[in-house]
N, C-alpha and C positions, 0 to 999 in steps of 0.2 A: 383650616383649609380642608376641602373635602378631597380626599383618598381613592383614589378611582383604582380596577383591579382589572385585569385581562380575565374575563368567564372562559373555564377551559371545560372539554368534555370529560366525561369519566374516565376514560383515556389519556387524559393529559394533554389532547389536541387543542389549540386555540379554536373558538369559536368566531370571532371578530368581534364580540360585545365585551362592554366593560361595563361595571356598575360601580356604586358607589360602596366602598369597603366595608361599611355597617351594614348595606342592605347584604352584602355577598355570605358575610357571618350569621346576618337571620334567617338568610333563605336556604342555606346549604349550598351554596353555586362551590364545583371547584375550583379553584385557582391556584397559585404558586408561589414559592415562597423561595430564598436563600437561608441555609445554616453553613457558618464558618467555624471551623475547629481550628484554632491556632494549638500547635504542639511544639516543646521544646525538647530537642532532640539530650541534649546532655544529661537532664533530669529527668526524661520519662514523665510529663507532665501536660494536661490538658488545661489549657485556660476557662474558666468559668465565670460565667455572670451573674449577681445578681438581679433581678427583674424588679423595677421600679413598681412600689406598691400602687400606683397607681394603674397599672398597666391593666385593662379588661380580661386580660387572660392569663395566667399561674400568676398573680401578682405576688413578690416578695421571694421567690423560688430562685434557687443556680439552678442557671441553663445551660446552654450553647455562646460559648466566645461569645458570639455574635447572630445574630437573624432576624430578618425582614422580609413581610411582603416586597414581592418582584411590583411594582405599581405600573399601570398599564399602559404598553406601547416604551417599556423596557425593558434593554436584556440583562440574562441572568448574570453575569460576568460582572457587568456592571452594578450589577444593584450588589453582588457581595462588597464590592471593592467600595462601595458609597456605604453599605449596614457598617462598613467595619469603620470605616472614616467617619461617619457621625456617633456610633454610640461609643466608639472606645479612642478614636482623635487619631488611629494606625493607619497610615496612609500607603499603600502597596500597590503594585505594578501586575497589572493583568500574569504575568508568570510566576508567579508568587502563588496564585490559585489552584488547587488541581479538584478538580470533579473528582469524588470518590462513587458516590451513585445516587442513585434519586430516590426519595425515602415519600410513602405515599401515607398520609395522616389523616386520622377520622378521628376527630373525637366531638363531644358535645359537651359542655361546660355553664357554669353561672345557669340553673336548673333548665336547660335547654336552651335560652338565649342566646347562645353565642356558639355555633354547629361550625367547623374548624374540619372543613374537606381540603388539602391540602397536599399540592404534592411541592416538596422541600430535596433542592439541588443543593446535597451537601458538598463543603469541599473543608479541602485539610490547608490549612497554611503549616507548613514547617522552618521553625526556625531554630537553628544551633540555640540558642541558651535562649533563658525567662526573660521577656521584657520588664526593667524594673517595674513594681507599682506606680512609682513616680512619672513615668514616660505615659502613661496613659492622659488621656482629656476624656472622663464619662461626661455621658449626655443625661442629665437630670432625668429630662421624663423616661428614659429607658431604662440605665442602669444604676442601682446604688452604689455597689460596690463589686469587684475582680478579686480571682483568687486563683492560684494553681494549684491540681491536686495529678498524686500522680493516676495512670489512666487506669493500674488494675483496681484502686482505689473506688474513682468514680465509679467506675461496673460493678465492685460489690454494692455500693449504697444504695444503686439503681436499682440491683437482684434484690436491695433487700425492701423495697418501695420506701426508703425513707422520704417522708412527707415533706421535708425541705430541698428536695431538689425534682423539677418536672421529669414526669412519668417516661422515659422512654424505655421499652423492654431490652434488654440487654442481650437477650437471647433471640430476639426478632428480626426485623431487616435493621433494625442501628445494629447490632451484630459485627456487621461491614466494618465496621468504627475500629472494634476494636482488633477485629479478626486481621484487619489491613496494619493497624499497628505491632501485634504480635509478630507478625511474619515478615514484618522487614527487620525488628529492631531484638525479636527471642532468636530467629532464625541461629540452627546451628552451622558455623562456616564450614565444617569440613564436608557435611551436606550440601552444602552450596558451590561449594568448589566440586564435587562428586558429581554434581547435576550438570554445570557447567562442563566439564568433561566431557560426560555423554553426551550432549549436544553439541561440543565441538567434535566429537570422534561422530558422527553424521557425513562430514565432509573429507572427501580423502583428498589429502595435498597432490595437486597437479603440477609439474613444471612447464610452461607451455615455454617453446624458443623455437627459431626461425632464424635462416641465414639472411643476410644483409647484403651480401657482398654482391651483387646484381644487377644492387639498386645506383644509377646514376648519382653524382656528388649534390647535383639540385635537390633530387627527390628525397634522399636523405636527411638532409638538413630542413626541407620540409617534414618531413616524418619525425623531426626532433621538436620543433617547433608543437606542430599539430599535437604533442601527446602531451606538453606545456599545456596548451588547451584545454586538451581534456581534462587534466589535473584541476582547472580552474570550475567546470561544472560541475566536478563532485563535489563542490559547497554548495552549489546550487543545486543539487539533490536534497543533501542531506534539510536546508532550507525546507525544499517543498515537502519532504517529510511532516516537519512539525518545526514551530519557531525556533525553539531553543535547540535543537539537534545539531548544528552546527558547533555550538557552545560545549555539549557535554561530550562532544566527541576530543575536544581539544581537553576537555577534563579528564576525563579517563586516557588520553596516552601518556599525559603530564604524570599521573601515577599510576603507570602499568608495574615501574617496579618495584611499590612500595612491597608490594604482595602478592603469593601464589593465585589469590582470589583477584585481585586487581588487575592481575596480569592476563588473567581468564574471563574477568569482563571486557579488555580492549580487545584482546581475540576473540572472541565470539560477535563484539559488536564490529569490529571490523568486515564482517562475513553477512551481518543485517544491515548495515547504516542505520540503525534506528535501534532503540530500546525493545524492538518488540520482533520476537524470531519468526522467521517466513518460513517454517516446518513446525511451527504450533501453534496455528491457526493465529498467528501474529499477539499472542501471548506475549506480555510483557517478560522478561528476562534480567529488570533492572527495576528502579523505582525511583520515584523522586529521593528516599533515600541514598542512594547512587550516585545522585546530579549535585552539579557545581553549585558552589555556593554564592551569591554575591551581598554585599553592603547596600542595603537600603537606605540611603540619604537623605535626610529630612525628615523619616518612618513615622516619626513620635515626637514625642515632647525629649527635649536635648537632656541629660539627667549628667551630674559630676560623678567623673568615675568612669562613667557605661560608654564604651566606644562606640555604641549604636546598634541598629538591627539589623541580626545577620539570618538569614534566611535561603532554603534549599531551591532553584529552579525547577519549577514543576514540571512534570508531563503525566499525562492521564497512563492507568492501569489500563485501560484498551486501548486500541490504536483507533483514529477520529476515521470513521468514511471518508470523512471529507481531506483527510490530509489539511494543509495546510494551504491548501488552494482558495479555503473560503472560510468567514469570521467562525472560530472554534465552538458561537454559542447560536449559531445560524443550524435550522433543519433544512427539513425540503419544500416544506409549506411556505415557509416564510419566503423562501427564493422563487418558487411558483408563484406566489400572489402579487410579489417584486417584478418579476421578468415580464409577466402578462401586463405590467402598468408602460411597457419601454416600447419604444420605435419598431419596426421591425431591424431596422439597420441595429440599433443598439441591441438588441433581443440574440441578434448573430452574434455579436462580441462578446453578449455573457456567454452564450454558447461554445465559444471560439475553444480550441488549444490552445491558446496563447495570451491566456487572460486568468487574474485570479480576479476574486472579489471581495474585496475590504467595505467595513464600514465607515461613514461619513462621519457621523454621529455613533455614541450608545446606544440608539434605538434602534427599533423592529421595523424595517423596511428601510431602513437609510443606510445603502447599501450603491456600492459605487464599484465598476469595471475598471482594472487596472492592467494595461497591457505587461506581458511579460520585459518587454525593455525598459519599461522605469521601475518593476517593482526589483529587477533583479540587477538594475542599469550598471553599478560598480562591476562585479564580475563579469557581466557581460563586454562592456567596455576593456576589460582588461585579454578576455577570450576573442575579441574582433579583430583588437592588437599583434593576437601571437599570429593566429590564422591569416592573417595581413603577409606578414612577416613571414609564413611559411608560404601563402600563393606565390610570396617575390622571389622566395627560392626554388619553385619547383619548376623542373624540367620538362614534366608531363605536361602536355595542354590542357587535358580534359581535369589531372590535379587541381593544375594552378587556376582554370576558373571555377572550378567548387569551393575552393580554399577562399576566393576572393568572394563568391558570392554568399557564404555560410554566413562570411567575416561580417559584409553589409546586413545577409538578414538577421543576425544579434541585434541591430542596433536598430532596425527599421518596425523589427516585430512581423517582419511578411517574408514569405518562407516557400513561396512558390518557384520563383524561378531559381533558390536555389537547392530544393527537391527535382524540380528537369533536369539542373546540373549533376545532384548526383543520380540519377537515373541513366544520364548518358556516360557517367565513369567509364573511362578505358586506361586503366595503369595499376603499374606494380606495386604502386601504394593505396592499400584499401581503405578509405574510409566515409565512415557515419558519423555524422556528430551534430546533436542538436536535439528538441523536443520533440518526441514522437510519442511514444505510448503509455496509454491512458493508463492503466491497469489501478492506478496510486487512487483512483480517484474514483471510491469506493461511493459515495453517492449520486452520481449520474456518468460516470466514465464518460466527462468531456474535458478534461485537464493533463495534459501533455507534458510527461516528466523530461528535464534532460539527462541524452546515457550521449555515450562515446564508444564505438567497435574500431580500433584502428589494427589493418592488418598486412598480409602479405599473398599477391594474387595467387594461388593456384593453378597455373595456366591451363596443364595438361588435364585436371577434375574440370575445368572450367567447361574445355572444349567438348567433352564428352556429355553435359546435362542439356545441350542445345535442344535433344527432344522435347524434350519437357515444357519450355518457354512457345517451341516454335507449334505445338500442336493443342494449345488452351482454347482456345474457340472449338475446336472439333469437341474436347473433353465440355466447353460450356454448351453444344448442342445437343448433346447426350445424357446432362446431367437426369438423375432420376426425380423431374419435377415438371409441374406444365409448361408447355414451351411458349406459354403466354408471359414465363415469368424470364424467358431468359432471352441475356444481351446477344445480338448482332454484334456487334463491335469490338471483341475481347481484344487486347492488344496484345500481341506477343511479349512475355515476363524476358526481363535478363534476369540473367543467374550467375553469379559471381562464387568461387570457392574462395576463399581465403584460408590463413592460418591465421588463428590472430596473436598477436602480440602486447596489446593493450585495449581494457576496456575500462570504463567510468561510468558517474552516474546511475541510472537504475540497472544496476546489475548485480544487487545485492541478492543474497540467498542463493537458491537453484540461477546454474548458468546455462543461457540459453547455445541451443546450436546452434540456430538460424532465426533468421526474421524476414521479413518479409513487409517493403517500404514501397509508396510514402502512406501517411494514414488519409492523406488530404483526399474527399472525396472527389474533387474537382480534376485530380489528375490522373487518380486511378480508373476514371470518367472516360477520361481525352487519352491518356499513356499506357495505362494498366499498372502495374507493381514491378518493383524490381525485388530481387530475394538474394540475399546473401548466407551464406552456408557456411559455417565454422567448423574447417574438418578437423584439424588436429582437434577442438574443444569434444567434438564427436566421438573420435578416436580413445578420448580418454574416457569418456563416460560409459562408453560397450566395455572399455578394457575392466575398469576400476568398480563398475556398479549392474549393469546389465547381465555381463557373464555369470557374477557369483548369485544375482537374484534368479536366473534363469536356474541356478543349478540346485535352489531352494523351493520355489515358485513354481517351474513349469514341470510339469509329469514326465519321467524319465524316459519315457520313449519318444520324447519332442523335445527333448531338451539340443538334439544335433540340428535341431532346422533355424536356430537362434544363428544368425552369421553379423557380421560387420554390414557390409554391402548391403543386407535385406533393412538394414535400420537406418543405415543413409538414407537409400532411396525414399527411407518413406517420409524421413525429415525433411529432403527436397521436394518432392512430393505435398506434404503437408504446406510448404509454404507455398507453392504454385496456387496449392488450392484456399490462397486466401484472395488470392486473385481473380478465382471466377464464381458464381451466383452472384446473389442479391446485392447489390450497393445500395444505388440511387433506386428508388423506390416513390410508388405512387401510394397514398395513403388516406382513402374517402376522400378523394380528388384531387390532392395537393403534394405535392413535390416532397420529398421529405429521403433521407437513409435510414438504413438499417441503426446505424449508431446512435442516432436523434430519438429512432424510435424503442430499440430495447433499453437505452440506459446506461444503468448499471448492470444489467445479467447479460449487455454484449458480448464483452470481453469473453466470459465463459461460454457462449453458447456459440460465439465467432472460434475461437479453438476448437472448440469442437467440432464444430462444421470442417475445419481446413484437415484434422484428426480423422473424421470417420469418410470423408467427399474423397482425402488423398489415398486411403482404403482402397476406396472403387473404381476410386483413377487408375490404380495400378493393376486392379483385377482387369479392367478394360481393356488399358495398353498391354497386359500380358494375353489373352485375349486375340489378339493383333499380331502378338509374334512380334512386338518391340520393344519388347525389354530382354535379349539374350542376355543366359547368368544368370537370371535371377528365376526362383521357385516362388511358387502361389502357396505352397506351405511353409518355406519361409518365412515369406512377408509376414504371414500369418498368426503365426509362434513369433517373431519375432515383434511384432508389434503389441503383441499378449505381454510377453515380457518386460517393454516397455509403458505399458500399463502400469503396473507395479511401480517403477520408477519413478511415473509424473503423478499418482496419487499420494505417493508418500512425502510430497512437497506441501500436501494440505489442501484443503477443501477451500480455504481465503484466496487460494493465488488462481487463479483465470487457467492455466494449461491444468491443472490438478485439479479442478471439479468438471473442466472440460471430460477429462479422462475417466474420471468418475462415471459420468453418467453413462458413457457408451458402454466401460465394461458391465456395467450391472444394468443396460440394457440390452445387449448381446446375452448376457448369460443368463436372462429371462427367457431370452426367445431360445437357447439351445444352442448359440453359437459356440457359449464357452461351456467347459462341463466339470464341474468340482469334484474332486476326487476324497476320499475315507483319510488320506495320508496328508490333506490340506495344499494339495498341489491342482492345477486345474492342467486341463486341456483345449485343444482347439476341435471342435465337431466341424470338419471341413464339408460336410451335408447340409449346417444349416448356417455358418459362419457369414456366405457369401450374400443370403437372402437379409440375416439379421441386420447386414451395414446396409445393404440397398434401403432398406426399410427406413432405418434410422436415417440415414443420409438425404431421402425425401422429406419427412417430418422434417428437419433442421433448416433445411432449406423451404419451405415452405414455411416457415412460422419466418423466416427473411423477408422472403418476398413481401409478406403481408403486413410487417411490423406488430407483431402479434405479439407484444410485451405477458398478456395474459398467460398463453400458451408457453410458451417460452419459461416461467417462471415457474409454472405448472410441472415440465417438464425435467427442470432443475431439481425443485423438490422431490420429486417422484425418484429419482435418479442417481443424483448427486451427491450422493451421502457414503459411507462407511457402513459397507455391511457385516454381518457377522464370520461371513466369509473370509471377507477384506480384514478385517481386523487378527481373524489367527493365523494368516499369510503374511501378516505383519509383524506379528509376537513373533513368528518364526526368524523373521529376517532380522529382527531386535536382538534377542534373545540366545538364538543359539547360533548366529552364523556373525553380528554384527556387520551389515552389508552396510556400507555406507551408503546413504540419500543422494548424494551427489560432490560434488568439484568446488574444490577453495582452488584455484588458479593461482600459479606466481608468474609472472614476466621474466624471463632468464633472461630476453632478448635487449632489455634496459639495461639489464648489466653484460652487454658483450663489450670486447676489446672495439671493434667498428663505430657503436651506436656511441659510447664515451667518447670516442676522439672526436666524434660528433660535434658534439654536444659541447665537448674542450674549445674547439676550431669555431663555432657559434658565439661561445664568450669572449675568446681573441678578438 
């Protein structure tokens, strides 16, 4: 039967041509291929094959476990999990697999006949001990015979070109191979716990707490309920993370106290939700080595004796773009050429927040929309339940129908009318809870994580930020941009303080202070934004991490214009101004948002717009004579110092390249000025022009959907400069500042909230 192959570019792009597999080897076309390394973790051992003499290419040589051309219009996932099931009879479960990297092969073979361009998706299978010989089923024309050898083994024979086993350089890009196995399994542990450390000493323990005693007997026993709730969507975080994350999280607390190292993985991933830390650039900090084990059932051939194959839960050494939102072995091509084939009604739902997408089939384009309420339906089901139960207790009106209406859009997947609900919140129970922001969803930022912010109103911070919400239209007619590009209709923002008491869901790593809701462009259209502000979360972060980088970071005769109030404001401030520019936008004549049209570099260049706009909002209203209390050199130093702060989160996360760019483009133009001692300052001569500046640009590449520009901009900007980096060694090194806030909830364990919660179960 003729063999057909996906033609890719020299780049490894799909072309859309396929040929047939002998013509693709005579002509040089490249294409793709699977390599599987099965490795036994007990013995230090790689499985090998030998390559059936008949085979056109190294015939008679140990290889690779297992490998096969990908054959065309399938994916790579698939075709491992089918190479290893036909030549070796091993049958394993997509989690079993992990991408280690992509290996790009040239050679020319049988005196030119047979030209082997090749790019080869290797992955590791790991399994606790050797699969007997016995348990195998080889496939004649592929393999003769299996064998294990251990892995520093294989890498000498390879170093030394022994002519019975195929050529891969050992020092080259296979390298990976073995460089990946050294380091999880030579690794010294007191190093590992030592590393472990300093990434957990990054976070300085917060205690947040809140009194209770205020709160009506209704509203509390909703407030018990609702944070029930949220407890339930931090599965369904960790879920959209990655598949298995759910799983390994119940693995590592199961033996947190086996060991000092064990106990220093659940702590720190406690702090990520994920294997991969959000302060290094989403670096793994864990490995499949790390992850739960399970029994493969049916794996092999049944052998007397062998209780079967046991085998480690994979997750990839980088973290996916795509999170878990879309099939692990799907790019962006593939979904573009997908989307463009659908309805336009169908084309919105892949688009949606509220949809992942799975495949139908193993193939390339059979790809299927799956509303957020059946892929997540259990949990959800169970989170409509509590919020049900907490609407029927609440006192509040404006509570008890958000609680009722959250409860319904779990389960309905439409999430409009109860985003109005919580837009119109008026009660002493604060809460958010549900899908909102994209950040997770690293290749096109349209997939909406669940978090949870439940809190306790502010009344008196509350009443005093009225300016702010009630004067955005004036600030949208003034923005520094053409006024072709700006709305008539801003709606005035509420602004809510809160203290909060519990959060869930995406709130892993840096914790936010505020945010600023809904994302639906449809209401921030018709409604505007509402913005919620976390003051105690605030409070801690000036106290715990601002002050001491201020006293490292900013140049000593500015170091007194850093205040608490001057950093509020800008955080309220900043969220207001996510509320006005660019939304809904026109784009070569067609309707279209900002979000649609930047993508993936949204997120980041949307922070930073509400970062550098909430700047010059405040230079304005100061300006105006309406902000008493506060100083324009303040603001100024202190939002310099808060720089610092949101770059050291890393260049991966959306607020920390936002940050990035504006300081190191301020301090191009002279706003900021770098001192001999590695301290900077603020040039209040050219400070105020430098954001005008930038603040037009940002908004302008909005208006336009100027994805080009925009990216352009990121590069340009966005980076770690040499500056930034010994402003960092400094804060590393000789002062240890910590990065930010590990939160505890004091207020879960008061004497009030327990009898609660006792009186719930009666």
């Amino acid at each position: 039967m003729v063999e057909f192959l996906d033609v890719l570019t020299t780049d490894g792009l799909h072309t859309g041509n396929a040929k047939d597999r002998i013509l693709v080897h005579q002509d040089g076309d490249y294409h793709r291929a699977v390599h599987i390394w099965i490795y036994a973790e007990s013995t230090a051992e790689l499985l090998l094959q030998k390559r059936a003499y008949t085979k056109d290419s190294w015939p008679g040589l140990w290889d690779i476990s297992s490998a096969g051309h990908i054959s065309a219009g399938d994916t790579s996932l698939e075709s491992a999990r089918r190479e290893l099931l036909e030549e070796l009879g091993v049958d394993l479960p997509d989690e079993a697999f992990e991408l280690l990297f992509v290996y790009k092969q040239n050679d020319v073979l049988n005196n030119g006949t047979y030209i082997n361009n090749e790019y080869n998706d290797v992955y590791l299978v790991t399994t606790l001990d050797p699969i007997p010989p016995e348990a195998f089923t080889l496939q004649e024309s592929e393999v003769v015979e299996v064998k294990y050898m251990n892995w520093k083994e294989y890498r000498s024979v390879l170093g030394q070109g022994n002519p019975a086993y195929v050529d891969y350089d050992p020092k080259g890009e296979y390298a990976l191979l073995f460089e990946t196995i050294a380091a999880r399994y030579e690794a010294d542990e007191e190093a590992r716990i030592s590393s472990l450390k300093k990434q957990l000493s990054r976070y300085a323990p917060a205690r947040l707490s809140e009194e209770l005693s205020e709160l009506s007997e209704g509203d509390l026993s909703a407030l018990v309920y609702t944070v029930k709730a949220a407890k339930v969507l931090d599965w369904i975080f960790r879920l959209q993370e990655w598949c298995i994350n759910p799983e390994l999280k119940s693995w590592l607390e199961k033996r947190a106290a086996n060991s000092e190292l064990d106990k220093l993985k659940w702590e720190y991933y406690t702090i990520n939700k994920s294997p991969w830390s959000c302060l290094d650039e989403n670096k793994a900090f864990l490995t499949t080595a790390d992850s739960a084990v399970r029994m493969a059932e049916n794996a092999a051939r049944p052998v007397a004796g062998w209780n079967g194959l046991q085998y480690r839960v994979a997750f990839p050494t980088s973290k996916p773009p795509g999170a878990n939102f879309y099939p692990r072995d799907m790019d962006v091509k593939e979904f573009d050429l997908w989307k463009g084939k659908l309805s336009p009604e169908d084309q919105a739902d892949a688009v949606s927040f509220f949809s992942v997408i799975r495949r139908t089939a193993p193939k390339l384009y059979d790809l299927k929309i799956v509303p957020y309420s059946a892929e997540y339906l259990e949990f959800l089901k169970e989170a409509s339940a509590l919020l049900h139960k907490a609407g029927d207790s609440a006192s509040t009106p404006s509570l008890k129908q958000l609680l009722k209406a959250k409860a319904d859009a779990f389960l309905s997947n439409d999430y409009y009318d109860s985003d109005i609900a919580w837009m119109d919140l008026d009660s002493p129970v604060d809460v958010t809870i549900g899908p909102y922001e994209t950040y997770e969803d690293g290749l096109f930022g349209y997939k909406a994580t669940f978090e949870a912010f439940i809190g306790i109103r502010d009344d008196d911070a509350t009443r005093k930020l009225l300016l702010f919400s009630q004067r955005l239209q004036e600030l949208e007619d003034h923005l520094p941009m053409s006024d072709h590009y700006k709305s008539k209709t801003v709606a005035a923002s509420p602004i809510r303080v809160i203290n909060l008491i519990y959060n869930s869901g995406d709130v892993k790593g840096p914790q936010t202070v505020a945010f600023n809701l809904p994302n639906d462009d449809r209401i921030v259209k018709k409604r505007g934004s509402a913005m919620v502000i976390l003051r105690n979360v605030s409070g801690a972060k000036f106290e715990k991490i601002l002050q001491p980088i201020a006293s490292v970071c900013v140049e000593k005769s500015q170091r007194g214009f850093v205040d608490f109030n001057s950093f509020f404001t800008h955080t309220i401030c900043h969220e207001c101004c996510h509320g006005i520019g660019p939304h809904n936008i026109v784009v070569d004549g067609r309707e279209s948002t900002v979000r649609l049209e930047l993508q993936e570099v949204y997120s980041s260049i949307e922070e930073a717009k509400a970062d550098i706009v909430g700047l010059w909002a405040l230079h304005y209203l100061l300006d105006k004579d309406l902000l008493p209390g506060l100083d324009e050199k303040s603001i100024y130093v202190s939002f310099l110092a808060g720089c610092f702060r949101s770059i050291r989160f890393g260049l991966a996360e959306a607020h920390g390249k936002g940050q990035a760019l504006i300081f190191n483009y301020v301090l191009e133009r002279g706003g900021y000025v770098y001192h001999p001692d590695g301290t900077f300052s603020v040039n209040f001569d050219k400070v105020r022009g430098a954001v005008e500046e930038l603040s037009k640009e940002i908004l302008t590449i909005e208006a336009r959907g100027d994805k080009p520009r925009a990216t352009k901009l990121l590069q340009t900007y966005a980076k770690i400069t040499p500056e930034l980096s010994r402003s960092f060694m400094s804060l590393e090194n000789n002062f240890q500042v910590p990065v930010d806030i590990a939160p505890t909830f004091e207020t879960l364990n008061s004497p009030i909230y327990l009898r609660a919660g006792i009186h719930m179960l009666d």
